[in-house]
N, C-alpha and C positions, 0 to 999 in steps of 0.2 A: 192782511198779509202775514202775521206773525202764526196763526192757522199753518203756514206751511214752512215752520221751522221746528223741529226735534228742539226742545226743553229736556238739561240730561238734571233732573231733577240732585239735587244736592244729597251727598254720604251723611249719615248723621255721625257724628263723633266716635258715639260709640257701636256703630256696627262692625261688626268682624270683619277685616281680610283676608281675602281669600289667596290672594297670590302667594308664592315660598316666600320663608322668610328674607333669604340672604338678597333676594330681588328686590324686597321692600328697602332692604338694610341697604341695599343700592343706590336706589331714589332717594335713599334719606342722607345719604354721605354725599351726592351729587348736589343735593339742594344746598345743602348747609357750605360744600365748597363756593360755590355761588356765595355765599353770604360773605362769609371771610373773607373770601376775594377781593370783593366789589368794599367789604370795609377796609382794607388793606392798601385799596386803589385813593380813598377818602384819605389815607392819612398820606401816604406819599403824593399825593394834590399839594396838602397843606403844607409839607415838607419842603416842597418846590423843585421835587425830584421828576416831577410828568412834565410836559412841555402840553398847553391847552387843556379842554376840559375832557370829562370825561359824565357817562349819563349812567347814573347807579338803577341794576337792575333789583334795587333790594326790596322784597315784598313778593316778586313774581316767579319766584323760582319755577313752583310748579307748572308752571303754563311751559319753560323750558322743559324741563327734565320730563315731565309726561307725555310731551312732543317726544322728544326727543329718543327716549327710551321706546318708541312704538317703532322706530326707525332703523335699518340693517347701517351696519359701516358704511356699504357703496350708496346710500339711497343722499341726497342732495338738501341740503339748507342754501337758503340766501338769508342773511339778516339785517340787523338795522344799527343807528348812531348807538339803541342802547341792547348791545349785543353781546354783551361777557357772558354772561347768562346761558345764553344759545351757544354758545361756541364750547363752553364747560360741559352743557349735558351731552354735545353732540362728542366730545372726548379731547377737548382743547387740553392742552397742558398745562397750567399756571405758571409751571416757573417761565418758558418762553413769551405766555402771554405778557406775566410783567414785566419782562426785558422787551416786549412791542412798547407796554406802557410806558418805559423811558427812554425810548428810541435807541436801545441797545442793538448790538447786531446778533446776539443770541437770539433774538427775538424772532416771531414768524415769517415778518417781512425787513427781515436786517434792520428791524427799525424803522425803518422808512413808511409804515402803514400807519402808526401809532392805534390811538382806542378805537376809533372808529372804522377803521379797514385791514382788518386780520383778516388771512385769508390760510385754506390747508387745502389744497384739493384731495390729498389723498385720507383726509377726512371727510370729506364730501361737504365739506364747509366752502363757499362758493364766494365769499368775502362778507362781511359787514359792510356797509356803504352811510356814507352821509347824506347821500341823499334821501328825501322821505321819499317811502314809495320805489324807491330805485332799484330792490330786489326781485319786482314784479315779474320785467321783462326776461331777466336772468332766471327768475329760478322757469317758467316757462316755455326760456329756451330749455334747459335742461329738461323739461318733464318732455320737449319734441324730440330733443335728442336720446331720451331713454325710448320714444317711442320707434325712431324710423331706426334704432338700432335692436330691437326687437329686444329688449333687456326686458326686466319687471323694475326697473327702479323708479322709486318716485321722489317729486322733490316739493320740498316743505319752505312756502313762501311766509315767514315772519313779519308783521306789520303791524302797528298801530292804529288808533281809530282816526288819529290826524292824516293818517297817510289813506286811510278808506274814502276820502275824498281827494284824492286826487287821479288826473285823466289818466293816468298807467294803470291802476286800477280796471276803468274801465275794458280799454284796451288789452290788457292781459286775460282778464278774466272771460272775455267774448273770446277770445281765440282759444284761450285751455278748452271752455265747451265746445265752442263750433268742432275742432279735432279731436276732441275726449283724451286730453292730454292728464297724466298720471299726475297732475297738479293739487296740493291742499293751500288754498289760502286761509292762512293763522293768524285772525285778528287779535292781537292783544289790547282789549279794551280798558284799560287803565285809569279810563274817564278825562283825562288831561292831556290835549294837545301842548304841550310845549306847556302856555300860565294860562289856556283858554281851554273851558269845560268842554267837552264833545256835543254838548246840548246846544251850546250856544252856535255851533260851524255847523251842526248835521242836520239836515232835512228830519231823517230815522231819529225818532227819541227814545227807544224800546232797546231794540236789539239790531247793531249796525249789519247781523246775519240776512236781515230781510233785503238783503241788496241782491243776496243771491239768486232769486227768484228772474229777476233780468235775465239772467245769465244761465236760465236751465240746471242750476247745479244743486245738491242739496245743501242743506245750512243746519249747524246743529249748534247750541249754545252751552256752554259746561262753564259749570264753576272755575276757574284759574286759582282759585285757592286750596284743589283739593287735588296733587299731584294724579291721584291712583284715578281717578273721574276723567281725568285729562287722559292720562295713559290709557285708558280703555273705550274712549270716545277715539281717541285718534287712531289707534291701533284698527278698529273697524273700519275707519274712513281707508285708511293706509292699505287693506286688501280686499279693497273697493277700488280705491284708483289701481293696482296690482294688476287685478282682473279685468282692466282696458274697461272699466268703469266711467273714466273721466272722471275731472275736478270734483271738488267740494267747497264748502265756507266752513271755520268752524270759528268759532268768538268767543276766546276765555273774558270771563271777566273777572279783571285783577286791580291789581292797584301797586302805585310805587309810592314808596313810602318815603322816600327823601325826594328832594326838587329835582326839575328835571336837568339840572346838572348839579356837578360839585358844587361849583358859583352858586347857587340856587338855595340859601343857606337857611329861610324858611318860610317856606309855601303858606303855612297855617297862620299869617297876619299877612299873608297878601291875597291871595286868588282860591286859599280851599279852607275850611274850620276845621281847628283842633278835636272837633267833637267826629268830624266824618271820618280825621287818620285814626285816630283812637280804636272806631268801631271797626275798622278794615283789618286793625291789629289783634284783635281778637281771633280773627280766623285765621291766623296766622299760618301757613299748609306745610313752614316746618314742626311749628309745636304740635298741628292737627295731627299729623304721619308720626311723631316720636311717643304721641299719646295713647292713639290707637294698637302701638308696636308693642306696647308697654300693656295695654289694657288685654291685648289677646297674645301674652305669654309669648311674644318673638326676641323680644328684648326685656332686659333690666334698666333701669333708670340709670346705673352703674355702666351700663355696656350702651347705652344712648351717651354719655355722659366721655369714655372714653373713645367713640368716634369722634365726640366735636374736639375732644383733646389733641388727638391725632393727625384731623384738619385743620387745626389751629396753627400746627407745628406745621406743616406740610407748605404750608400758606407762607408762615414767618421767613420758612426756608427760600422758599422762590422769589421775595422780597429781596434777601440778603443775597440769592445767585442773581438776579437784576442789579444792585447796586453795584455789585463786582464785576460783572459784564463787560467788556470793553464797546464802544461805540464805534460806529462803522468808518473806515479810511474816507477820509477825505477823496483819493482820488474814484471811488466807487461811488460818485452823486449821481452819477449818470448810468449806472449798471442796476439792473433789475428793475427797472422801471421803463412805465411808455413816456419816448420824448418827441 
């Protein structure tokens, strides 16, 4: 079965990029936002400033931003419980996103969505959801609706490997083909459903892409540690489905590096070995992209060094317009929302 899936063989460190600089210098400032972020959301957790948990996207940047960055304004995300990530590369704004994080009314959805269900439509961000698997049907409505409106926009279904077993899966997947809907399902293989390894719940022990074969669609596997592999893996798929191609699968494999939530405070004596985060941190796909930036004369380790400065600051700042925030009237419980 694995025979009919595209292996996008791995960048080696030191080979050259080819893309402009300031487009790299782009994906490198989007990742590293993600990281700050998502550290940012960990300390205001422990603060006792978020109301619930929150699922840190930290380690997977790339799988975000090289989706993402393959993608027009108008084209469509739906994402998941750990969604900051994807909602960043797709053009989310931090400082609103951290007044969603403490249920401010600056925030995307007055507050009232919190971490797990931000939504922008005019971002083409379709909502985070808590449920697994529950942007399936959504983002495939959407790829039908770009289709019977005769647009080219396509929409980029985000999932995990917990969620590739389950029946919406199924179900959405068989319809994107049967109609040859502008659909990408984006498996982010993480390895860890929830505290249980993907080996131990999945039939598939290789590559959870070989599902796609059911489903008539191609599947293609890429590193999720290496932002620019992702971006040009997807970028191909993306005007593939454009050109009434129909669906795909594509299956970063990545890794989160803190537990799967805040609460979650360490995986490495419970359910995974110090030895396995260690090795996953080595290929780390912001240090891989600030190295390579550096090693082929785009950047100075000085001018690597004053972007994360400036996203540090950028970060601090949205923290501090969320805490100042006012929270939403009481008499607006019942406005903006389905009752």
């Amino acid at each position: 079965m694995s025979d009919d899936i595209e292996i996008v063989q791995p960048s080696s460190d030191d080979s050259e990029l080819t893309h402009p600089r300031e487009f790299c210098a782009e994906m490198y400032r989007k990742m590293v936002t993600i990281r700050r972020f998502e550290e940012a959301v960990l300390e205001i957790y422990q603060q006792g400033l978020m109301p619930g948990l929150a699922h840190p996207y930290i380690g997977q940047e790339a799988s975000a931003v090289g989706v993402c960055t393959a993608l027009r304004d108008d084209d469509y995300i739906t994402s998941t419980h750990r969604g900051h990530g994807h909602l960043i590369a797709k053009g989310g704004q931090v400082d609103r996103m951290m007044a969603e994080m403490m249920g401010k009314e600056a925030g995307y959805n007055r507050g009232k969505g919190g971490t797990m269900h931000i939504a922008d439509m005019s971002l083409g961000i379709l909502g985070a959801n808590g449920i697994v698997g529950g942007g399936m049907g959504m983002a495939t409505g959407a790829g039908l609706s770009a289709q019977m409106r005769e647009t080219d926009q396509v929409a980029v279904c985000f999932f995990g490997d917990g969620a590739a077993n389950q029946g919406s899966f199924l179900e959405a997947a068989n319809m994107a083909s049967i109609w040859s809907l502008p659909v990408i399902f984006l498996c982010e293989n993480n390895l860890y459903g929830e505290y249980t390894s993907h080996r131990d719940v999945t039939a598939i022990k290789e590559h959870i892409a070989e599902r796609a074969a059911g489903y008539n669609m191609p599947a293609i596997v890429v590193d999720g540690m290496d932002v620019v592999a992702v971006y040009e893996t997807t970028s191909r798929m993306v005007e593939n489905a454009r050109a009434g191609n129909g669906p795909c699968f594509i299956e970063t494999k990545t890794y989160r590096y803190r537990g799967h939530h805040v609460g979650d405070g360490n995986p490495e004596k419970t359910y995974r070995t110090q030895e396995e985060t260690d090795l996953w941190k080595t290929r780390d796909p912001i240090t891989r992209l600030a190295r390579r930036m550096v090693k082929g004369g785009m950047a100075t380790e000085e001018e690597v060094s004053e972007i994360d400065q400036s996203i540090q600051s950028a970060v601090e700042h949205a923290v501090e317009f969320a805490k100042q925030a006012p929270f939403p009237e009481k008499g607006e419980v019942t406005e903006h929302v389905y009752v």
